[in-house]
Structure formats: structure tokens, C-alpha cells
N, C-alpha and C positions, 0 to 999 in steps of 0.2 A: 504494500500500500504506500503511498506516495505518501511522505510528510505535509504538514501544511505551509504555507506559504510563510516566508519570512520577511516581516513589512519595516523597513528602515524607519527611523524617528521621521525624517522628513516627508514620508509617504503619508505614515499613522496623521501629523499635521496637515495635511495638504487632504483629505479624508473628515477630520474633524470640522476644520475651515466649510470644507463643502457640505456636512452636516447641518452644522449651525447656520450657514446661510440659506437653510429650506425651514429651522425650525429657531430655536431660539433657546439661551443657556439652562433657563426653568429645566424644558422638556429634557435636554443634551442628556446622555446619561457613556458610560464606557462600555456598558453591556451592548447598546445599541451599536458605536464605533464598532466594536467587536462584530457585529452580525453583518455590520456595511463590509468590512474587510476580509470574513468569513474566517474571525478566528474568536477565541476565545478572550474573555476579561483579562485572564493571568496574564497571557505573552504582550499586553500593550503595560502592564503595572511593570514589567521589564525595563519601560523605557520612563516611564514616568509613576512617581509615586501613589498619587490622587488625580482625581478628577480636576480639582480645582488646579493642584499641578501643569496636567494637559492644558485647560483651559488657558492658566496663565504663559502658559507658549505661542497657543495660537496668538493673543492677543500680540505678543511680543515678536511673532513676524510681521503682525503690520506696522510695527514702529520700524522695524527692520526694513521692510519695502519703503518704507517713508522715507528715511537716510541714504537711501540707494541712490548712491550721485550727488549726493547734498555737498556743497563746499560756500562756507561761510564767506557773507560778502556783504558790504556795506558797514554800518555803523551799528550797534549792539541794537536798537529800537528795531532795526532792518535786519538785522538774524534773528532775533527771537519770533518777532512777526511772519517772516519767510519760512521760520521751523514751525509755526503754530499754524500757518496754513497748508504745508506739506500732510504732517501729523489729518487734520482735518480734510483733506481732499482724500488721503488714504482709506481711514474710516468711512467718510463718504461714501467710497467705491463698497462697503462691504458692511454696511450698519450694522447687521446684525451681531455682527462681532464687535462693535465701540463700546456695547456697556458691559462687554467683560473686562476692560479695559480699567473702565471705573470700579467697576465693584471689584475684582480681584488685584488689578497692580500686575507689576510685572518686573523680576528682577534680569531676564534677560539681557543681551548685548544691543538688542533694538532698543532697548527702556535705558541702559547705560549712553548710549550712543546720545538718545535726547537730551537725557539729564547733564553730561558733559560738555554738550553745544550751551544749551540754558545757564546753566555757570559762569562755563567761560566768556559767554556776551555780559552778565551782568557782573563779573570782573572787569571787563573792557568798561563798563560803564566808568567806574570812578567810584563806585560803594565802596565802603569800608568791607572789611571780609566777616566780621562780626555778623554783619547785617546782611548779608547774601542767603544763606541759607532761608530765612521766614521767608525775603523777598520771592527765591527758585519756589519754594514752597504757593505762596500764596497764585504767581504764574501757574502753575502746573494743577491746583486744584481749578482756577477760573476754567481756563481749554479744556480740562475733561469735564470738568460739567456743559461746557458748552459743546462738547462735540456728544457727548453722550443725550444731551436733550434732543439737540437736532438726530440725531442717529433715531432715536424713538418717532420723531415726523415722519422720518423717510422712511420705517419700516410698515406704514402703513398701509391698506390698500387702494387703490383707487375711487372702489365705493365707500371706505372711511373717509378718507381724505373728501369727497362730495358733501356726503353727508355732516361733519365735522363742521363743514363749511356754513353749508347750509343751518345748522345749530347757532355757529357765531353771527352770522346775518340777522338771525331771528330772535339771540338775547340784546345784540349791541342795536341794530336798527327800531326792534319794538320796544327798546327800554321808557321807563314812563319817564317825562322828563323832570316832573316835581317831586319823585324819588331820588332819579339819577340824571341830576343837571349835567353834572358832568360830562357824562357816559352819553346822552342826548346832545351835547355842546359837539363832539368831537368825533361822533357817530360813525360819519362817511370818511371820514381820516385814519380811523383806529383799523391796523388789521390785524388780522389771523397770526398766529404763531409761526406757521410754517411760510413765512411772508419774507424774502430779504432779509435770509440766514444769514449770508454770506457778508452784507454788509452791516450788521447788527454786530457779528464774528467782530469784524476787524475795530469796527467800532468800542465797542468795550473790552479789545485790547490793547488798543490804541488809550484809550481812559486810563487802565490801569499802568503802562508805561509813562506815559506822562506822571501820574501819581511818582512812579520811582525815581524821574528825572528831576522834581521838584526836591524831594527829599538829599538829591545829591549837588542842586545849586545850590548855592552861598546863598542864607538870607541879606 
């Protein structure tokens, strides 16, 4: 009898990836990986300890794809922004995998690779080195919560995303106006969440660098 197939780490990930992009990390399980590959649980626990394990791999090739070619350029405001929109077009391409991203971390070399570019720009800035750390910190929480909200838009389907629609037209446009003046004042202006990601994205990145630039001139 023919032994079973022997699946390299890169296989077993590139297998999980295409999992998770039909289902989502809730459902993911290794039993299932195992029956896509037609092997058992054991021989993938060979390659990776847990599930959360695996997971935090997958996540950690798309940071890795994200760096693929990256070479710092411009002034620290201008790498960190060009890294936070690399980071977020990647996810982009593959939503279903951003909020593993957020919820589990990732110590791989795609997660080193960012964290070391994010650093070494807000050194180049002029911080004190005391104060780099919260700064990389407080960077790196804003972009995953923002690619992870957007990542939750895009994995919706077409008839969500209608209907969704259809919902917000109907709270913001029939709001009563002597309840909500407000919400009645700015009605036809206000949109949807999944409305000009992309410039909302750099927008409130661009906010928060400024914040760092301020702290680093001279009063």
C-alpha cells in the first residue's frame, strides 16, 4: 500500500490560506485542513503546534507578501504610510485572513520585517528612543484595527452589502429631525461605512503622524 502523501509547511499554508478564504477563522478547524489534504490531524501538529499556531503563519505570509520588494524611500511620515498601505492592499486582496491578523499577532519574519521598517522610520524621525516603543505600538494597533474593520466590509456579500445599504438610507434619510437634528442636518452628506476606505485609511494616518511630528518639534 502506498504511504500517504507528504505535505511540506509551505503546501499545508498555501491549503489553509485557500481554506479560510471560502470560510472564515470561527469555522477553520485542523481536522478539516486535514481532510482538504487527505491526511490526518497528527502529521500537520508535525509542522505546527496548534491551530492558533497555523493560523498565526498564515496571517504572517501576508505580511511577508506585503515586504516582497519593499525598499524604504522618502522621509519616515513616507515609509510608514507606504508600509501601512502595502500591509492594507495585501489584506485587501485576501480579507478573510486580516482578522486573524488582529486577533492572533504574529511572530513570524513577515511581522519582524514590519515591525523593523516601523522602528527604524520613527528613529529616523528625531524621537527620543524612550518614547519609540508606545509611539510603534500605538501605529500598529490604529492599521490593524483599520484594516481588520475594512477587511469585515469586504467580506461581505453583494446582497449584504445592498441591503446594508438600503438599512442606512432608511435610518439616516427617515431620521425624525426634532429627535435627531443632527443626523436630519447632514442626512444627504453622511455615508455608509464601507464608503472611501481608502481615503478615511490614509486620513487618520496621516492624523496620527502628525500627532508624532508635533511631539518631536520644539515648543
Amino acid at each position: 500500500m502506498a504511504g500517504r502523501r507528504r505535505w511540506s509547511t509551505e503546501q499545508i499554508l498555501d491549503a489553509a490560506a485557500e481554506l479560510l478564504r471560502t470560510g472564515d477563522s470561527e469555522s477553520f478547524s485542523v481536522r478539516k485542513l486535514a481532510a482538504v489534504l487527505g491526511t490526518d490531524s497528527s502529521s500537520l501538529y508535525r509542522h505546527f503546534r496548534s491551530k492558533t499556531d497555523l493560523l498565526r503563519a498564515v496571517a504572517d505570509r501576508i505580511l511577508l507578501g506585503a515586504m516582497d520588494g519593499y525598499r524604504p524611500a522618502g522621509d519616515w511620515k513616507q515609509r510608514i504610510t507606504a508600509l501601512a498601505l502595502r500591509v492594507r492592499e495585501a489584506f485587501g486582496q485576501q480579507p478573510q485572513l486580516a482578522a486573524l491578523w488582529g486577533r492572533y499577532g504574529s511572530g513570524g519574519t513577515g511581522s519582524r520585517l514590519v515591525m523593523e521598517e516601523v522602528l527604524q522610520a520613527l528613529r529616523a524621525s528625531g524621537l527620543p528612543d524612550e518614547e519609540i516603543p508606545a509611539r510603534y505600538h500605538r501605529i500598529a494597533v490604529l492599521i490593524a484595527a483599520l484594516i481588520a474593520s475594512e477587511a469585515g466590509v469586504n467580506t461581505i456579500t453583494a446582497e449584504e452589502h445592498e441591503q446594508g445599504t438600503e438599512l442606512f438610507r432608511v435610518a439616516v434619510l427617515g431620521a425624525d429631525p426634532e429627535r435627531f437634528p443632527a443626523l436630519a442636518r447632514f442626512a444627504r452628506d453622511v455615508h455608509p461605512l464601507g464608503a472611501d476606505r481608502r481615503a478615511a485609511f490614509e486620513e487618520i494616518l496621516v492624523a496620527q503622524l502628525a500627532h508624532i511630528e508635533d511631539a518631536i518639534s520644539p515648543s
